[in-house]
C-alpha positions, 0 to 999 in steps of 0.5 A: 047106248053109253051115255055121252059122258062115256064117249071118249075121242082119239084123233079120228075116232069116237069110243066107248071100250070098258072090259072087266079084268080079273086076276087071281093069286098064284095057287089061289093063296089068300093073302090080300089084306084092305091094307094090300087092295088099297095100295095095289089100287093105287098102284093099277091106277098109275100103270092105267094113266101112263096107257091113258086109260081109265081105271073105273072100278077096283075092288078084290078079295083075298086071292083075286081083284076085280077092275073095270078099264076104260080104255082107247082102241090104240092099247092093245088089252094084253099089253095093259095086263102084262103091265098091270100084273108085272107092276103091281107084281114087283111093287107088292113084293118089295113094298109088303115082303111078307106076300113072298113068304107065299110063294117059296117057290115062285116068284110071282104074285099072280096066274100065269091067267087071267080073265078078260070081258067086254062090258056094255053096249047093246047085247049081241042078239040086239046087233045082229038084228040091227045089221040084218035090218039094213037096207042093202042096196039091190 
């Protein structure tokens, strides 16, 4: 179980949603330098704040970052990552010009995919017995 300091409240529920995002460098190129990760940081941070959510973790090499977000049942996960790709996106390229000269024929940063995991909680296996042990009325 999270401990309590994770739990977050909406106005008719308690909380605890983490999910791992990782996304990748249109055609893998390696183009991220320290400098790059440390404004796209702060730039993922201000997209989470304005979805209320809490950006807890971000790290990336040189053709893919990693984030873990805390986020409320209200944000939709798919919603927050068009945010966060189309944002960092556009304020990378105009912030460092030297990312576009990557892409002469597109005019993204990242896939068009990405991967999204929930984190924590109890294990499946774990959940599945718990529910099995109820006691069911008869």
């Amino acid at each position: 179980m999270a401990e309590y300091g994770d739990i977050r409240t909406g106005r008719h529920c308690l909380f605890v949603l983490h999910a791992h995002l990782v996304f990748v460098t249109k055609f893998r190129h390696r183009v991220f330098t320290d400098a790059h990760l440390s404004r796209m940081e702060e730039i993922m941070r201000d997209v989470c704040t304005d979805f209320e959510t809490d950006l807890a973790e971000f790290n990336g090499e040189t053709n893919h970052v990693h984030l873990l977000v805390n986020f409320p049942p209200k944000v939709a996960l798919s919603k927050l990552v068009n945010s966060l790709k189309g944002v960092s996106s556009r304020r990378m390229r105009q912030e460092f010009p030297e990312l576009a000269a990557h892409y002469y024929r597109a005019t993204k940063l990242w896939s068009g995919s990405y991967f999204a995991g929930s984190v924590g909680g109890a294990p499946i296996t774990v959940l599945r017995q718990y529910i099995e042990q109820q006691n069911r009325p008869v």
